[in-house]
C-alpha positions in Angstrom: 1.1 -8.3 0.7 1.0 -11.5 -0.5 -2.3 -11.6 -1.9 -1.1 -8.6 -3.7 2.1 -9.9 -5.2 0.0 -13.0 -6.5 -2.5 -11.1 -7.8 -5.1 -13.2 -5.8 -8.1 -11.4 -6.6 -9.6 -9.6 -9.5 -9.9 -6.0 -8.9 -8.2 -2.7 -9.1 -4.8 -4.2 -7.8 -4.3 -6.8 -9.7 -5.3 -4.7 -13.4 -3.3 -1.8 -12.8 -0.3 -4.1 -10.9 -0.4 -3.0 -8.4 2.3 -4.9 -5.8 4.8 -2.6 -3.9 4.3 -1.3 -0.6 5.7 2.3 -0.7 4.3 4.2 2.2 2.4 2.6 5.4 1.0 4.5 8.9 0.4 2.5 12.2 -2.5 2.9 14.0 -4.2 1.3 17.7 -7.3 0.3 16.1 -9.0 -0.4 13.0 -11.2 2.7 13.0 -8.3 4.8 13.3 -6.9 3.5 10.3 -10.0 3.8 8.2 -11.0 7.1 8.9 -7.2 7.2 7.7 -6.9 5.6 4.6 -10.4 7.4 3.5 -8.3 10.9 3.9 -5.9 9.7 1.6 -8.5 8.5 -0.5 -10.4 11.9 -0.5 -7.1 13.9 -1.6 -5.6 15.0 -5.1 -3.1 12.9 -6.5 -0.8 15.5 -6.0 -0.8 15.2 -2.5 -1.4 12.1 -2.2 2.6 11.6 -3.2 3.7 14.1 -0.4 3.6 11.7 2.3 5.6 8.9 0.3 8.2 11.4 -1.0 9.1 12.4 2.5 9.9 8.8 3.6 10.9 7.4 0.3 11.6 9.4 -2.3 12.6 6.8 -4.4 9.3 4.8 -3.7 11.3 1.6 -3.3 9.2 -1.5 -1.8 9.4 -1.6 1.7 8.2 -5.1 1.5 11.3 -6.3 -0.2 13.0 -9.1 1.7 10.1 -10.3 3.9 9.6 -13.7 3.4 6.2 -15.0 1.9 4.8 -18.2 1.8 2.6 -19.5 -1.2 -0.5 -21.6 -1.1 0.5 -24.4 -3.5 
Protein backbone atom coordinates (compact mmCIF):
# COMPACT_ATOMS: atom_id res chain seq x y z
CA UNK A 1 0.00 0.00 0.00
CA UNK A 2 2.59 2.16 0.40
CA UNK A 3 4.15 2.10 -2.89
CA UNK A 4 0.75 2.90 -4.02
CA UNK A 5 -0.09 5.84 -1.88
CA UNK A 6 3.44 7.39 -3.05
CA UNK A 7 2.83 6.65 -6.36
CA UNK A 8 6.28 4.81 -6.53
CA UNK A 9 6.13 3.54 -9.91
CA UNK A 10 4.92 4.63 -13.22
CA UNK A 11 2.14 2.63 -14.46
CA UNK A 12 -1.57 2.13 -14.41
CA UNK A 13 -1.81 3.04 -10.60
CA UNK A 14 -0.21 5.81 -10.26
CA UNK A 15 -2.00 7.70 -13.81
CA UNK A 16 -5.41 6.84 -12.95
CA UNK A 17 -4.68 7.38 -8.79
CA UNK A 18 -5.19 4.85 -7.96
CA UNK A 19 -4.55 4.51 -3.83
CA UNK A 20 -7.46 2.99 -1.66
CA UNK A 21 -7.71 -0.41 -0.76
CA UNK A 22 -11.52 -1.24 -1.06
CA UNK A 23 -11.94 -4.93 -1.24
CA UNK A 24 -9.14 -7.68 -0.37
CA UNK A 25 -9.42 -11.92 -0.24
CA UNK A 26 -6.97 -14.09 1.81
CA UNK A 27 -5.52 -16.93 0.38
CA UNK A 28 -2.77 -19.99 1.62
CA UNK A 29 -0.59 -19.57 -1.23
CA UNK A 30 0.43 -17.34 -3.99
CA UNK A 31 -1.09 -19.46 -6.76
CA UNK A 32 -4.31 -19.34 -5.11
CA UNK A 33 -4.38 -15.78 -5.21
CA UNK A 34 -3.44 -15.46 -8.81
CA UNK A 35 -5.63 -17.70 -10.32
CA UNK A 36 -7.88 -15.24 -8.12
CA UNK A 37 -7.13 -11.95 -8.99
CA UNK A 38 -7.08 -13.12 -12.93
CA UNK A 39 -10.95 -13.99 -12.32
CA UNK A 40 -11.52 -10.67 -11.31
CA UNK A 41 -9.56 -9.41 -13.97
CA UNK A 42 -11.44 -11.58 -16.64
CA UNK A 43 -15.07 -10.14 -15.40
CA UNK A 44 -17.31 -7.03 -16.52
CA UNK A 45 -17.03 -4.08 -14.65
CA UNK A 46 -20.23 -4.61 -13.53
CA UNK A 47 -19.44 -7.33 -11.56
CA UNK A 48 -16.52 -6.67 -10.69
CA UNK A 49 -18.21 -3.99 -8.03
CA UNK A 50 -20.45 -6.90 -6.57
CA UNK A 51 -17.99 -8.18 -4.38
CA UNK A 52 -16.86 -4.66 -2.88
CA UNK A 53 -20.53 -3.51 -2.54
CA UNK A 54 -21.35 -6.48 -0.26
CA UNK A 55 -18.42 -5.65 2.19
CA UNK A 56 -18.31 -1.92 1.71
CA UNK A 57 -20.81 -0.28 0.08
CA UNK A 58 -19.36 2.86 0.64
CA UNK A 59 -15.91 1.82 -0.77
CA UNK A 60 -14.12 3.48 2.12
CA UNK A 61 -10.20 2.60 2.41
CA UNK A 62 -9.71 -0.23 4.45
CA UNK A 63 -6.19 0.93 4.67
CA UNK A 64 -6.97 4.00 6.52
CA UNK A 65 -5.12 4.21 9.95
CA UNK A 66 -2.31 1.68 9.31
CA UNK A 67 0.77 3.28 9.80
CA UNK A 68 3.29 3.62 6.91
CA UNK A 69 6.67 4.43 6.90
CA UNK A 70 8.50 6.55 4.09
CA UNK A 71 11.83 6.07 2.50
CA UNK A 72 13.26 9.58 2.94
Amino acid sequence: MNQYKTKAFKGYTSKYNCDKLVYCEEYDSIDEAIVRELQIKKGNRKNTGKPINSINPEWKDLSDGWLFYFDK
